[in-house]
N, C-alpha and C positions, 0 to 999 in steps of 0.2 A: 951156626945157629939154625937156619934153615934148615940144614940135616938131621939136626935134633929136632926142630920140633915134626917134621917129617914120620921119623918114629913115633914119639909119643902121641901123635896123632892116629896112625894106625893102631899102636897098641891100644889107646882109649877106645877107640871103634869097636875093636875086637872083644874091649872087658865089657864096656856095655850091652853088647849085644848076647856074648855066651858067659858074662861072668868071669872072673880073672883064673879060676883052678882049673877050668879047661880048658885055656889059652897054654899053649907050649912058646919057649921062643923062636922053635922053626916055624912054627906056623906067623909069627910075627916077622921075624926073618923072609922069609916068603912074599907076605904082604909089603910089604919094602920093598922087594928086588934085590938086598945085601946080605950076605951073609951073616949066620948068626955071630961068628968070632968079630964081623964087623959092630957088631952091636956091644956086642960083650967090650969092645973098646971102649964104647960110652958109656955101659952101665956093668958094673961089676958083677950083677946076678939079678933076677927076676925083680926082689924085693925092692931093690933101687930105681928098677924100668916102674915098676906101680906107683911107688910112692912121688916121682917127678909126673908121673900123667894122673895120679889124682890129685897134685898142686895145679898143673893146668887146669883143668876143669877149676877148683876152686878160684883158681886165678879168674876166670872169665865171671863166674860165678859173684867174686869181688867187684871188680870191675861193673859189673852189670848191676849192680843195688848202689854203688855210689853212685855211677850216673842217674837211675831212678832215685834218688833222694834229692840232687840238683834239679832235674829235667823235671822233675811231677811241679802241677802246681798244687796239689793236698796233698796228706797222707794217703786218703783211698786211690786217688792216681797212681801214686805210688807202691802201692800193693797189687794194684790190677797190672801196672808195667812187671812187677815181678812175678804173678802167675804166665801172662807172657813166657818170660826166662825160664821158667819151671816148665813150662809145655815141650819149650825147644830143646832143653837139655834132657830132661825126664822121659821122655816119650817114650823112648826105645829101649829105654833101659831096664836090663836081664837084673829083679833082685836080688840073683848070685852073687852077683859085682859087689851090693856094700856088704852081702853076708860073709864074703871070702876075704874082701878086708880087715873086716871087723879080726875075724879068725885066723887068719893067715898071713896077713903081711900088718906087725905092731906099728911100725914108725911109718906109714901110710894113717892107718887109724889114727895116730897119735894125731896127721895133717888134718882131718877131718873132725876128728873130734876138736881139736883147737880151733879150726874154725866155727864150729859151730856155736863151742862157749866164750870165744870173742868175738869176732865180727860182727856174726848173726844176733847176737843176743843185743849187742850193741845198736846193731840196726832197728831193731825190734823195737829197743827201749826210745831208740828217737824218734821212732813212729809215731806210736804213743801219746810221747809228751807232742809230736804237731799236731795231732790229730787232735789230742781236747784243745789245744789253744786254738784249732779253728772252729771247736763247737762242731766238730763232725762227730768225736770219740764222746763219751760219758763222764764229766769230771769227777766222778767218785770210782773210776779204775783205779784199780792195785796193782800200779806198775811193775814192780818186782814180781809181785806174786803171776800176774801176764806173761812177763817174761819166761819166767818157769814154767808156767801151763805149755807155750808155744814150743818152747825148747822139749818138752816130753812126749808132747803129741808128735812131733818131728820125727825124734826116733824109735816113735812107735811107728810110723808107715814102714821103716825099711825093717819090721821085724818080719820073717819069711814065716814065723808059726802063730803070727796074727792075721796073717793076710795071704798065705800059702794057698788060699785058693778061689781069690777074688780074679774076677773077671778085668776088672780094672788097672791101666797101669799106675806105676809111681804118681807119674803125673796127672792123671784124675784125679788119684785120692789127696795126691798135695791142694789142687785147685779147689775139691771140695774142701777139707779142712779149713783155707785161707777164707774162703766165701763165708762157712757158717763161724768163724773166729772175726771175720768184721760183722755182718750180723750184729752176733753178740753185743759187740764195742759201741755202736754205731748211737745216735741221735735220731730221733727223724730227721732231720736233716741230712744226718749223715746214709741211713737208709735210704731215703730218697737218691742221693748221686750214687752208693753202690748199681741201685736196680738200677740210673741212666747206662753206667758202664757197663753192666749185665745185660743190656737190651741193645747196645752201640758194638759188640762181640758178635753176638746171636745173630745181625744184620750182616 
């Protein structure tokens, strides 16, 4: 187990940063120390080495929004621990990466795309419904129809010919999104703790 995640580890490092089409497996092989034939023993061909290290990441990804939905004690808690997680994954990340899987490896996309229209969407909606019962969100939100906004603006960042020449990475533009999307939602009340959280960052 260790050995595997070993690789997918290096492999993910590599797609983030140059994007998964001009990662070769010698060069992944390399970063390892094993040879590539040793690798080819665990994974059959490229398509299979992507699509386990983009379950990782999604894995951690999982992982990290259910504990932020235990651990916050509001919604907006909850959304700021998840910009967090978006900072620490997103930051370094080359937009080749979801442009090549998108295009290049299907049953990786297929991993991402499913999570996005369950997990996330999932998570999304329970947000939501905690946040107006603490009277932070707006009780005349359209849940579903939220849902759907969050979910399209999502995969509008990782388009490369919306954003092919922002100075900005992933992870800014996800940060700004999620800020002006509570905004939006928010109460005075609910405004008032976003700006505490906004100002308890900045310090």
């Amino acid at each position: 187990m260790e050995f595997n995640d070993h690789i997918l580890g290096k492999a993910l490092e590599l797609f983030k940063r140059y994007g998964i089409r001009s990662v070769t497996m010698d060069e992944i092989s390399g970063q390892c120390g094993i040879s590539k034939k040793t690798i080819y023993q665990q994974y059959t061909d490229k398509d299979t080495l992507v699509k386990s290290a983009v379950r990782v990441m999604l894995d951690h990804v999982e992982k990290g929004c259910t504990h932020f939905a235990a651990a916050s004690s509001n919604a907006i808690e909850e959304m700021f621990m998840a910009m967090d997680m978006v900072r620490e994954i997103f930051e370094d990340v080359n937009p080749a990466m979801i442009y090549d899987v998108r295009k290049y490896h299907y049953e990786a996309y297929l991993e991402l795309d499913g999570h996005k229209k369950q997990f996330m969407r999932a998570m999304i909606e329970h947000n939501l419904e905690q946040g107006i019962q603490q009277g932070l969100y707006r009780a005349d939100i359209k849940i579903p129809l939220m849902v759907d906004l969050h979910h399209n603006l999502t995969n509008i960042i990782f388009d490369q010919e919306v954003f092919s020449k922002t100075p900005y990475s992933i992870a800014d533009i996800q940060i700004e999104l999620i800020t002006h999307y509570l905004y939006g939602l928010a109460t005075p009340k609910g405004v008032k703790l976003i700006d505490q959280y906004k100002q308890a960052r900045q310090k």
